[in-house]
C-alpha positions as CSV (number, residue, x, y, z in Angstrom):
1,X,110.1,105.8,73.9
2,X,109.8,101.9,74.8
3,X,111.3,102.5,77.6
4,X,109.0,105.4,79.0
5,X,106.0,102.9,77.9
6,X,107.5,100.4,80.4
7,X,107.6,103.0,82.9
8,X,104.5,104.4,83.0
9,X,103.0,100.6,83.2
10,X,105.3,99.8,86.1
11,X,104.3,102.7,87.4
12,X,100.2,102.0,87.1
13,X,101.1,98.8,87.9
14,X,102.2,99.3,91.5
15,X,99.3,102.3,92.0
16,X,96.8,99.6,91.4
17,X,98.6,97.1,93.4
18,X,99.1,99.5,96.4
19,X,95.2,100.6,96.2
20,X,93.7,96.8,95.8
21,X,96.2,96.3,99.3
22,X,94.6,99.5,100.7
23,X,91.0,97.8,99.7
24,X,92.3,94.5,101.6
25,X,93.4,96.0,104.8
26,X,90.5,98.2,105.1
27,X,87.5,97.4,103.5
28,X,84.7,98.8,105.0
29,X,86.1,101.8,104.9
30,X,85.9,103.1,101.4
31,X,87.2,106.4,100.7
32,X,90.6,105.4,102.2
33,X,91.5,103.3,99.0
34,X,91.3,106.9,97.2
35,X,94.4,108.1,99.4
36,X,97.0,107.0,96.4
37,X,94.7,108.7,93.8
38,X,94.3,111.7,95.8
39,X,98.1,112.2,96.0
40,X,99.2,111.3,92.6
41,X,96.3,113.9,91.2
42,X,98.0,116.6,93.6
43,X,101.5,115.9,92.9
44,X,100.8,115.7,88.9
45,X,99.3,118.7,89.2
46,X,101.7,120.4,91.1
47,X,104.6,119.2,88.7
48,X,102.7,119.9,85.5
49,X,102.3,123.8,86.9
50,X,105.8,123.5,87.8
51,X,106.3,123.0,84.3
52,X,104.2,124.6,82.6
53,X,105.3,128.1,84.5
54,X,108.9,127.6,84.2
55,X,109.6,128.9,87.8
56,X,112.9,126.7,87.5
57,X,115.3,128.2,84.8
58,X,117.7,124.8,84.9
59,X,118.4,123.7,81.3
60,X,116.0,120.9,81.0
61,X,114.1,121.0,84.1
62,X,110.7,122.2,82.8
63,X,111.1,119.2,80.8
64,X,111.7,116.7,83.7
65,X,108.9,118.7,85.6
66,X,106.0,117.5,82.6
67,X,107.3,114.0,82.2
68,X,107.3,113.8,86.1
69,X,103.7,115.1,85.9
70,X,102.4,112.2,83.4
71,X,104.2,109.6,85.2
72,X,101.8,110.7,88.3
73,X,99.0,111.1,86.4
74,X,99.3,108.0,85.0
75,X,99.0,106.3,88.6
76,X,95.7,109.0,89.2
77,X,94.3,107.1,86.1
78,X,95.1,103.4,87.3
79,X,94.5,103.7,91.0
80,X,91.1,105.3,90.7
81,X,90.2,102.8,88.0
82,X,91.2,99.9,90.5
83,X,88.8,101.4,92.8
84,X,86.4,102.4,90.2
85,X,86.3,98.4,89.4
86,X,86.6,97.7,93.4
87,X,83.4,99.8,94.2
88,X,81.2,98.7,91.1
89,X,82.7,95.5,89.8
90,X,83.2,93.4,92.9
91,X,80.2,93.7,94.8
92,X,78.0,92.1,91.5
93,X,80.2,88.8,91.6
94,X,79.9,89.1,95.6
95,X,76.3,89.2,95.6
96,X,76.3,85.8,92.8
């Protein structure tokens, strides 16, 4: 279980790191910092009804399919809370 802790804040981690790059490259254009939040909420989803459905009948691969779908939701929660912070944080301590 520690180690699946460690995983899942590697994995927000790197989400938040690759969307506060995103914000550097491109910063007036905001929506494209969503990109890695859009595509971890489609891929959790997908892998969570994967699972959930049980369309694969592999010992253990509905299994694999739900912890694949919280390791991608867990980088939908950190990337759109780095841009959350981006969008309403940053522009306070800008305008100071």
């Amino acid at each position: 279980m520690d180690r699946f802790i460690l995983i899942l804040l590697g994995i927000m981690a790197v989400f938040s790191s690759i969307t506060y790059l995103i914000w550097r490259v491109s910063p007036r254009v905001k929506l494209v910092k969503y990109t890695p939040t859009v595509l971890c909420l489609l891929a959790g989803v997908y892998f969570f009804y994967i699972g959930k459905t049980g369309q694969v009948h592999e010992g253990f691969a509905d299994l694999a399919n739900i912890i694949l779908a919280m390791m991608f939701l867990a980088g939908f929660v950190s990337g759109l809370a780095t841009s959350l912070i981006i969008d309403l944080i940053v522009p306070r301590f800008k305008s100071k």
